[in-house]
Wavefront OBJ file of the C-alpha trace (Angstrom):
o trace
v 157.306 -60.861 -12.271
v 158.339 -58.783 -14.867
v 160.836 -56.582 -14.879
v 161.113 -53.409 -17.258
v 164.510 -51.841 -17.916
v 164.771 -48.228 -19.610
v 167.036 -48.129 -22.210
v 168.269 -44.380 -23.062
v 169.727 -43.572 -25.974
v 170.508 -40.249 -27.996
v 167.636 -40.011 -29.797
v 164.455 -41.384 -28.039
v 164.133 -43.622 -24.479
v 162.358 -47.702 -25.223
v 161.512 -49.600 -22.556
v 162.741 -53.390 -22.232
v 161.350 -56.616 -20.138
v 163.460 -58.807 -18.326
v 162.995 -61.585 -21.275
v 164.078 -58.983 -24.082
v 166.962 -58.318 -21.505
v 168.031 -61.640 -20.724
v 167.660 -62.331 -25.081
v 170.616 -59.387 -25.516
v 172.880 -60.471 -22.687
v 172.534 -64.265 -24.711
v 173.626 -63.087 -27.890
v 176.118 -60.559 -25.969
v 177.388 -62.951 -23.973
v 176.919 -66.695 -25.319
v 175.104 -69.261 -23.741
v 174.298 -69.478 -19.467
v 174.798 -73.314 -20.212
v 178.031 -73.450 -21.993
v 178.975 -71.644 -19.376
v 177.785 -73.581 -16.569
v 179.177 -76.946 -18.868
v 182.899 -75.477 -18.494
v 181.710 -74.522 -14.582
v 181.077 -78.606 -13.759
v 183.724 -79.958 -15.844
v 185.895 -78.080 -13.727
v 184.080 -78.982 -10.944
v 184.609 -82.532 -11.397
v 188.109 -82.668 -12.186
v 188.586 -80.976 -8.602
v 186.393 -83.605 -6.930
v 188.263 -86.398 -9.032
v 191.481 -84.573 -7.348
v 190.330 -84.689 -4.076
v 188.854 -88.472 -4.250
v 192.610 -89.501 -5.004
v 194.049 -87.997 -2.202
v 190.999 -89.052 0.261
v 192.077 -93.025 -1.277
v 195.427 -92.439 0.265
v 194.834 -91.428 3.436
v 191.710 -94.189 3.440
v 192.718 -95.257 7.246
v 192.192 -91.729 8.456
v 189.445 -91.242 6.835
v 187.731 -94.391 7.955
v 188.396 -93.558 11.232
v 187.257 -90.165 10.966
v 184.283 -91.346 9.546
v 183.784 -93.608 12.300
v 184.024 -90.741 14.823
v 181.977 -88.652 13.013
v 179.080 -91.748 12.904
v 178.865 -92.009 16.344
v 178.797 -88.176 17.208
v 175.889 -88.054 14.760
v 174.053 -91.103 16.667
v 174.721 -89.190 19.799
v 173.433 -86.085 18.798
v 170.402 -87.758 17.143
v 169.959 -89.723 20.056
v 170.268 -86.592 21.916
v 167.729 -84.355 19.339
v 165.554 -87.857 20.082
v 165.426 -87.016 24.030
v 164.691 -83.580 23.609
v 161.970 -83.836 20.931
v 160.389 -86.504 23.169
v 160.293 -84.222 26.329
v 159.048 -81.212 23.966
v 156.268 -83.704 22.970
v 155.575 -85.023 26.706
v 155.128 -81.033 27.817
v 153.383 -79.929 24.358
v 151.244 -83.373 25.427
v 150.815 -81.970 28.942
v 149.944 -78.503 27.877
v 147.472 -79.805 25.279
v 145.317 -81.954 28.398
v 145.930 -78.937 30.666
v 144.392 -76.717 28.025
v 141.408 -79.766 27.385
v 140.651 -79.935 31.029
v 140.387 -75.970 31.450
v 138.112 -75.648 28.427
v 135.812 -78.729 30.052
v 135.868 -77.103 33.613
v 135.035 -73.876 31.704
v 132.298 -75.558 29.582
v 130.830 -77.031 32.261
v 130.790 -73.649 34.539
v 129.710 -71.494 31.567
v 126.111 -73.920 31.532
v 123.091 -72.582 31.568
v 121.958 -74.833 35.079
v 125.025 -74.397 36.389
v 125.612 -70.497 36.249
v 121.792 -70.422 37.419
v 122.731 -72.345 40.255
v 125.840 -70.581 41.193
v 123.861 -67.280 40.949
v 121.298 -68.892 43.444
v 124.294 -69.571 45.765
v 125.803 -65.941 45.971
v 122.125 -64.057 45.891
v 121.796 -66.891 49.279
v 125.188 -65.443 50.441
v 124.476 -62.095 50.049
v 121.412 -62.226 51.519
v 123.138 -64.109 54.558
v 125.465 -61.184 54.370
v 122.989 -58.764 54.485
v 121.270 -60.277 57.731
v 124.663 -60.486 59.045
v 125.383 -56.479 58.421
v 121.963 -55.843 59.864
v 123.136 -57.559 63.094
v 126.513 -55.604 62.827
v 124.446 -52.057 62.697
v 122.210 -52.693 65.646
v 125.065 -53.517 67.832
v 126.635 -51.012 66.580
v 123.984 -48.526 67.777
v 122.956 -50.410 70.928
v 126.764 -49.586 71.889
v 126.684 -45.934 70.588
v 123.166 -45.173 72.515
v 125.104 -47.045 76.124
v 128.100 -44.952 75.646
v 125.944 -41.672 74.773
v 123.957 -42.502 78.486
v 127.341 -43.172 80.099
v 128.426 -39.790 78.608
v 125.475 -37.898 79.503
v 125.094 -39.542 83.288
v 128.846 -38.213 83.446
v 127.981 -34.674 82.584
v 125.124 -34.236 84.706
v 127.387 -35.636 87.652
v 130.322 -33.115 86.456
v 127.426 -30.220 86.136
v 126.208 -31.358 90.016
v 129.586 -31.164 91.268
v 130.579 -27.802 89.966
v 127.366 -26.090 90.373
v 127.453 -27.675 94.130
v 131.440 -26.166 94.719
v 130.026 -22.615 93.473
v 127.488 -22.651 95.972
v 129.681 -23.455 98.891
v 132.589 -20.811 97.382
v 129.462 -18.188 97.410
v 128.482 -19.094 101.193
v 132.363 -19.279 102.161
v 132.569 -15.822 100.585
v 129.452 -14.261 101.872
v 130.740 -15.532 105.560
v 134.377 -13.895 104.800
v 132.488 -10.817 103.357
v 129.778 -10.670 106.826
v 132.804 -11.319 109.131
v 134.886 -8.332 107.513
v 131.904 -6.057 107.963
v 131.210 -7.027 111.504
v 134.837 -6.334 112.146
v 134.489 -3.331 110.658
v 131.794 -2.415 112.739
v 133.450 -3.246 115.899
v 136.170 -0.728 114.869
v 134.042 1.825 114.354
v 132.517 1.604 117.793
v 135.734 0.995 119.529
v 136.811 4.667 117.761
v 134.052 5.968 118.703
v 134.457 5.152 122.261
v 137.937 6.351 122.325
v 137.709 9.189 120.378
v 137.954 11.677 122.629
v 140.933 10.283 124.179
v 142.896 9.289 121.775
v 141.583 11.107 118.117
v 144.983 11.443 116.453
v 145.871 7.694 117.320
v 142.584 6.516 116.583
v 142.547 8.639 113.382
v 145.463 7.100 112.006
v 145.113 3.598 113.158
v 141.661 3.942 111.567
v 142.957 4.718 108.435
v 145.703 1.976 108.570
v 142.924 -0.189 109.431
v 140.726 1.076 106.438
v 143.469 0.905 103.673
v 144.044 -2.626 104.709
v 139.944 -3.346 105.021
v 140.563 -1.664 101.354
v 143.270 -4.051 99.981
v 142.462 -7.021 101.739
v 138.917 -6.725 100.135
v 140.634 -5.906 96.223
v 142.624 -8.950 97.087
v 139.546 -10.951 97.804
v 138.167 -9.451 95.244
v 140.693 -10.070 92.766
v 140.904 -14.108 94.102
v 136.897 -14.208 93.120
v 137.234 -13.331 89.974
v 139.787 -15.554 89.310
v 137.973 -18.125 90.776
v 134.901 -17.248 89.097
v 136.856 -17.467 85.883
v 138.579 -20.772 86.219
v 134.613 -22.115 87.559
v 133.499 -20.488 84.148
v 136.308 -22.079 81.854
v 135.922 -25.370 83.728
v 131.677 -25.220 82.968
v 132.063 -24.372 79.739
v 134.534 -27.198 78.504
v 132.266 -29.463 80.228
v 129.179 -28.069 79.516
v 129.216 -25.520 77.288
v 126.618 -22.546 77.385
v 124.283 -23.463 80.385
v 121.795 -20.479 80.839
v 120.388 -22.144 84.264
v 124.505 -21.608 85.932
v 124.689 -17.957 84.417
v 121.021 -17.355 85.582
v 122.254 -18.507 89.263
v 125.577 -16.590 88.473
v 124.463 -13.438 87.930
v 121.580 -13.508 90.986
v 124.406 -14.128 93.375
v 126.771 -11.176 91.934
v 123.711 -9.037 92.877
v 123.646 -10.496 95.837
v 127.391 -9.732 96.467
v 127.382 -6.344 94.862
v 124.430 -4.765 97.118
v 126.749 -5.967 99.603
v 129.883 -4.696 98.429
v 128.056 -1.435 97.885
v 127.455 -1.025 101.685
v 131.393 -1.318 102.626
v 132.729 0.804 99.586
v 130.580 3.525 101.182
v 132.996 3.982 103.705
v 136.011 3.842 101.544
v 134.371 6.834 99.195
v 136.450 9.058 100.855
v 139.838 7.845 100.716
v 138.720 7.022 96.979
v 138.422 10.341 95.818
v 141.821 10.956 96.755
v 143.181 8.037 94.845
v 141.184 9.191 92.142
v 142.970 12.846 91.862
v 145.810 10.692 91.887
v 145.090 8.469 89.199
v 143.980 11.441 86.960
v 147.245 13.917 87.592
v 149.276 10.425 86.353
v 146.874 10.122 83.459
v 147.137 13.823 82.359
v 151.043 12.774 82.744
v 150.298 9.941 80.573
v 148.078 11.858 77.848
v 151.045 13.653 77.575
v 153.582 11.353 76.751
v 150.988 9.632 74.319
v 150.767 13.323 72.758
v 154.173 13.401 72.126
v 154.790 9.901 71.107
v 151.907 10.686 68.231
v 153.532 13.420 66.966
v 156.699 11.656 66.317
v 154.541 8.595 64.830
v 153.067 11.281 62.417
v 156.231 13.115 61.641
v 157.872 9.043 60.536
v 154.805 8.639 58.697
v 155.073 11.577 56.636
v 158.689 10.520 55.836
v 157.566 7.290 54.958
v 154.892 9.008 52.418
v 157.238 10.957 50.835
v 160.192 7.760 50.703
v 156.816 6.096 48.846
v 156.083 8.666 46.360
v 159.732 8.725 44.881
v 159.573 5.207 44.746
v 156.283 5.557 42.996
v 158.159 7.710 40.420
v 161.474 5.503 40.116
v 158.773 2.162 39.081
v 156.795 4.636 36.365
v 160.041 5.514 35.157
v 161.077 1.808 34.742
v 157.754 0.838 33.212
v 158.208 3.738 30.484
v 161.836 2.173 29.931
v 160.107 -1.141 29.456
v 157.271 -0.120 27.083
v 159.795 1.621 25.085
v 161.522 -1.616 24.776
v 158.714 -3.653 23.735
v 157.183 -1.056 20.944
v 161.048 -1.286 19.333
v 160.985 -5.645 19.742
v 157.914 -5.266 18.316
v 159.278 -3.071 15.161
v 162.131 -5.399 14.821
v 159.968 -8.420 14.696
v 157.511 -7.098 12.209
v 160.756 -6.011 9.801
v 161.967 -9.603 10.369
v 158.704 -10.683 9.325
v 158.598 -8.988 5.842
v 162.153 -10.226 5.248
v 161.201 -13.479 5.872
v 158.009 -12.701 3.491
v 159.906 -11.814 1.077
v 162.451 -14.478 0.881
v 159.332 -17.054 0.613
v 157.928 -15.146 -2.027
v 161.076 -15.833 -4.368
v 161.628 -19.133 -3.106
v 158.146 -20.101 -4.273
v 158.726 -18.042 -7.581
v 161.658 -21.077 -8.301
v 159.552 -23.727 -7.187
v 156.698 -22.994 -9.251
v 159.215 -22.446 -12.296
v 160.868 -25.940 -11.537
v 157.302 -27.266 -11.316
v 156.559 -26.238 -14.521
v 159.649 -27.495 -16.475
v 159.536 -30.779 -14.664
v 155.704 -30.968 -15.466
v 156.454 -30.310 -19.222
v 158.948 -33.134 -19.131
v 156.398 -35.769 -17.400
v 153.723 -34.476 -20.027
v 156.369 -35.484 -23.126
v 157.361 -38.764 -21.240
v 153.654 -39.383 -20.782
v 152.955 -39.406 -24.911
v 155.750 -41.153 -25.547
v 154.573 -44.238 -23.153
v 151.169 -43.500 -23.766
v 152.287 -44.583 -27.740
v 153.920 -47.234 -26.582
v 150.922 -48.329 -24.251
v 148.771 -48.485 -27.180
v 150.740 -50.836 -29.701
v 151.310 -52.854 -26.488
v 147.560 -53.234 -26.016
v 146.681 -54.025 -29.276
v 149.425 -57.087 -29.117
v 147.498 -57.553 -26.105
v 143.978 -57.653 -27.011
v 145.184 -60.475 -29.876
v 146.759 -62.673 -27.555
v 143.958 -62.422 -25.460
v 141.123 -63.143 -27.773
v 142.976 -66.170 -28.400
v 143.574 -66.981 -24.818
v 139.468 -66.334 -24.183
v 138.378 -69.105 -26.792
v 140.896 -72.031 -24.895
v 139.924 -70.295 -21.869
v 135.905 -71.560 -23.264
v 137.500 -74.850 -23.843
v 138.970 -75.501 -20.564
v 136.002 -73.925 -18.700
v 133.502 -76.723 -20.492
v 135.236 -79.322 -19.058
v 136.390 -78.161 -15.795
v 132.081 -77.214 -15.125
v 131.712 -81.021 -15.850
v 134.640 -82.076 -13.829
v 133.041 -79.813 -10.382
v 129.803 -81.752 -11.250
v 131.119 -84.603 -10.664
v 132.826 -83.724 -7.506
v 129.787 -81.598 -6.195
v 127.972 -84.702 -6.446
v 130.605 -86.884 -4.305
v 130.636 -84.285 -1.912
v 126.932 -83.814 -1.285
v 126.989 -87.826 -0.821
v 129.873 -87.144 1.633
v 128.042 -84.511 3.739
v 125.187 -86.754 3.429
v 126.610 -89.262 5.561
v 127.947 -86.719 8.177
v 124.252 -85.095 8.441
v 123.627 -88.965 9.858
v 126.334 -88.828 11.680
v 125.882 -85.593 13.105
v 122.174 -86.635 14.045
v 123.391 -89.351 15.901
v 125.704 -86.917 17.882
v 123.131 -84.397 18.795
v 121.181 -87.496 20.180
v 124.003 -88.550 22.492
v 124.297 -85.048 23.470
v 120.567 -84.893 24.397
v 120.728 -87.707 26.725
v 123.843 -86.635 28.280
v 122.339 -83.375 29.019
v 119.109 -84.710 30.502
v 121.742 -87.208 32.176
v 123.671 -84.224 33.704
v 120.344 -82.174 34.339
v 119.214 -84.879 36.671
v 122.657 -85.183 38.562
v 122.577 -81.540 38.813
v 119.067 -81.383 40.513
v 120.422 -84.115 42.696
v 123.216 -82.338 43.969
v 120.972 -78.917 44.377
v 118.694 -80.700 46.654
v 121.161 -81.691 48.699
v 122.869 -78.120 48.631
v 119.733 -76.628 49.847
v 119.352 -79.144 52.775
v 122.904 -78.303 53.816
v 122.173 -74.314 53.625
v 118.951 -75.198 55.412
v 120.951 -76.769 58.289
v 122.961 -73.986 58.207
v 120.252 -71.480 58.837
v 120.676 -69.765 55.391
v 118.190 -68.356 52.587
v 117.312 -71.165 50.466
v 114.717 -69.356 48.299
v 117.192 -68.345 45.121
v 118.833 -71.935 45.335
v 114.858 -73.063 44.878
v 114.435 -70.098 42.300
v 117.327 -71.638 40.058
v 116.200 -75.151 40.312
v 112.662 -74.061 39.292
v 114.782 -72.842 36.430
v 116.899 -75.260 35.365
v 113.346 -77.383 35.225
v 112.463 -75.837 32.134
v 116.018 -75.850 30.125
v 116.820 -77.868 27.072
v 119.995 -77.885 25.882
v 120.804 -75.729 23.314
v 121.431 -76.249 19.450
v 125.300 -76.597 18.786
v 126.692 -74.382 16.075
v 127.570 -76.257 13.474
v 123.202 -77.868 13.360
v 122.508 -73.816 13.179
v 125.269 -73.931 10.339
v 123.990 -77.137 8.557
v 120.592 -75.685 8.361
v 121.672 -72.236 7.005
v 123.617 -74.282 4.395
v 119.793 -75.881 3.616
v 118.389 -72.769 3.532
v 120.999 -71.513 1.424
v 120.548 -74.932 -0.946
l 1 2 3 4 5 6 7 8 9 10 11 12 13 14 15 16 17 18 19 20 21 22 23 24 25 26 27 28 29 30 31 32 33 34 35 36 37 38 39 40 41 42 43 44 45 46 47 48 49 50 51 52 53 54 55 56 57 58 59 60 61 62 63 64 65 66 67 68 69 70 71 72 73 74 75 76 77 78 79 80 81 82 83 84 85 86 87 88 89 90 91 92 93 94 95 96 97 98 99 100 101 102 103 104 105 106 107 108 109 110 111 112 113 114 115 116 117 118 119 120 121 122 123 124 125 126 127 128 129 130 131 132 133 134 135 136 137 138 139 140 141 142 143 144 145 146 147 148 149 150 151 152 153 154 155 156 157 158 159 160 161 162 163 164 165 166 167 168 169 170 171 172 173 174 175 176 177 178 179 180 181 182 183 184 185 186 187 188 189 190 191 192 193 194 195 196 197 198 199 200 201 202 203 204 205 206 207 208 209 210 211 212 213 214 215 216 217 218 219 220 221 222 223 224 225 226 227 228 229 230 231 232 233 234 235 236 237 238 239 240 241 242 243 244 245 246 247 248 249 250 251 252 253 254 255 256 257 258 259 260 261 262 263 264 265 266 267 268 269 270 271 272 273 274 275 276 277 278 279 280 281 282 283 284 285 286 287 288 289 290 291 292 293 294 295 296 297 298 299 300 301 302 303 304 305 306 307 308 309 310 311 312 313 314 315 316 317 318 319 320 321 322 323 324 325 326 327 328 329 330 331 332 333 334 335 336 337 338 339 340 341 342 343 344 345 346 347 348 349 350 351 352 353 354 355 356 357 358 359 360 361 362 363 364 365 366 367 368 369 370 371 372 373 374 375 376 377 378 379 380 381 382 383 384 385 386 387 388 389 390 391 392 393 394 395 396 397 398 399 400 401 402 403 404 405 406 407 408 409 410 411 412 413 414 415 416 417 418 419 420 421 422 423 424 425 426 427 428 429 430 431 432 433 434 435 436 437 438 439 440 441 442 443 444 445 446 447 448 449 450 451 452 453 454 455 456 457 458 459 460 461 462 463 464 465 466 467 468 469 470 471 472 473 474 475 476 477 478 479 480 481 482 483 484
């Protein structure tokens, strides 16, 4: 490598190699080898110094040397060990690393990846059968529990339709009985009457108020009951037309009864009902009163809205006005900033220019220099080319001669490698039959196991037809033939 030094001076710059360089500091200097000359005389006479002394103290030194013999045996004895056990594991590592790439060889064949995909489509088909099995069960047990479920319903459905009927028949008995009492009364007033009108009068009265509440009650129990039946149905059941169907028939039924005893109650209802409408007048009142006040907070509350309406308008004016002015700041920032890139580019581009007219002088100046250079150049190399001719001629007779060694060398390892692929023939035909050996007995065993044997037989019809295949370097050899 070359290096170039510049060299400036007042007038011009010149540019100097490392040879021209190390030629000045010579003549500037003197000589690297006197100096190194004085450097080992010096060097010797120290030695010479120290040699004397060491021959005086020759006991110590013997000793020492002794010492330092036997630490050096143990540590090479030592560096022996462990350079043995780093060769036993690098040995171990390297048959590990053999037997992996054979077991990997030997799985990545042709027959045997045909046969191992044989083996899982058997599996999966095994698998499949097995899944198949799995589903109807499945839905054999799903269609048992949906009958269990059903059987359950239509038991649950018997049951409650069966406990409305008898609560219906226990309430049209209650509901007869009442009547029949009521009847009786009625004849037993009658009867007495005359006797006894203001007694009779009020204990018939007593009697009818009770008739009255004791048949609310029992009113007010069947429709409870009625609506814990109904919630009961319809989480077990859900919307059954047939129960409402029967449901509504017997309210008919009940209510062209009830119609016959509230006849006699009319009366005394009428009077309750001028009751009930003086306290709702009372009531209509109070809600009259209440609205107003609702309507008076309400218009309170409209006006409390509309100032607050005003107060946030307000606030958003305030807030525009503070944007438009961060806007006008930003924009004046802006043109400062504009204008303080403006000049800064202004210097730049001046700089540019002077340091561009500098590089443009520096440029002719070397580009002189270049040129005188070359033309040394183009001399020496001329020369060069014509013993370059000279060697060429005789190094084109020398690769003859070792082109036509080395074509009798490959000639023999074509031979060689011809005997190879021949080995490698009959070991694969070798391994092809030990293979079809082991895949008949393969699909025996999955026939005694009750399992597909058809891809096994698919694979083995395969591996029939295989050769074994062309290694890479015979592809290589033969491109190098072609290529010849």
């Amino acid at each position: 490598m070359i290096v170039l030094v510049v060299c400036v001076t007042r007038d011009s710059r010149s540019v100097l190699s490392s040879i021209e360089l190390r030629r000045l500091q010579k003549l500037a200097f003197g000589s690297e080898q006197q100096s190194a000359t004085s450097s080992n005389e010096n060097k010797n006479a120290r030695l010479k110094a120290l040699s004397n002394g060491h021959v005086r103290k020759w006991e110590q030194q013997t000793n020492a040397s002794s010492a330092a013999r036997q630490e050096k045996e143990l540590r090479e004895e030592r560096q022996r060990r462990i350079d043995e056990e780093y060769e036993a594991r690098l040995a171990a590592e390297r048959k590990a690393m053999i037997d992996r790439a054979e077991r990997e060889v030997y799985d990545n064949t042709d027959e045997v990846k045909s046969l191992l995909a044989g083996m899982m489509i058997s599996d999966v088909y095994r698998e499949r059968a097995h899944q198949k099995q799995v589903r109807e069960r499945r839905a054999a047990l799903e269609k048992f529990r949906d009958e269990r479920i059903q059987a359950e319903l239509d038991r649950q459905n018997a049951e409650a339709i069966a406990a409305e009927r008898a609560a219906i028949d226990e309430r049209r008995r209650i509901d007869q009985q009442i009547a029949q009492t009521q009847i009786e009364q009625f004849a037993e007033y009658k009867r007495a009457r005359r006797a006894r009108l203001r007694a009779t009068v009020e204990e018939g009265l007593r009697l009818a108020k009770q008739a009255k509440e004791a048949h609310k009650e029992e009113i007010r129990k069947n429709a409870e009951r009625k609506q814990s039946i109904k919630e009961q149905k319809l989480a077990a059941l859900g919307d059954n037309f047939r129960l409402r169907a029967i449901r509504d028939e017997e309210r008919r039924k009940a209510e062209d009864e009830l119609a016959k005893i509230k006849a006699y109650a009319e009366e005394k209802e009428r009077k309750e009902q001028q009751r009930k409408k003086i306290a709702e007048d009372r009531f209509r009142h109070r809600l009259l009163i209440k609205q107003r006040l609702i309507d008076a907070q309400t218009e309170a509350m409209n006006k409390r809205m509309n100032n607050e309406d005003e107060i946030l308008a307000a606030h958003i004016q305030e807030a525009d006005r503070k944007q438009e002015e961060r806007v006008r700041s930003d924009k004046e920032k802006q043109r400062q900033q504009k204008e303080m890139i403006d000049k800064c580019r202004q210097v730049q581009i001046a700089e540019m220019e002077a340091r561009r007219a500098e590089e443009r002088r520096m440029a002719q100046e070397m580009k002189s220099k270049w040129d005188r250079e070359k033309r040394e150049f183009d001399e020496e190399q001329e020369a060069g080319r014509c013993r370059q001719r000279n060697e060429a001629e005789a190094l084109a007779e020398y690769h003859r001669r070792q082109m036509m060694a080395k074509w009798q060398r490959e000639q023999g390892q074509r031979d060689d490698l011809n005997q190879w692929v021949r080995t490698q023939m009959q070991e694969h035909e070798a391994f092809v039959g030990e293979l079809k050996q082991v895949t008949q007995k393969m699909m025996g065993d999955y026939a005694d196991e009750g399992r597909d044997t058809l891809p096994i037989a698919i694979a083995l019809s395969k591996n029939a037809s295989l050769r074994p295949p062309r290694p890479r370097h015979v592809e290589m050899e033969d491109e190098i033939k072609q290529l010849e």
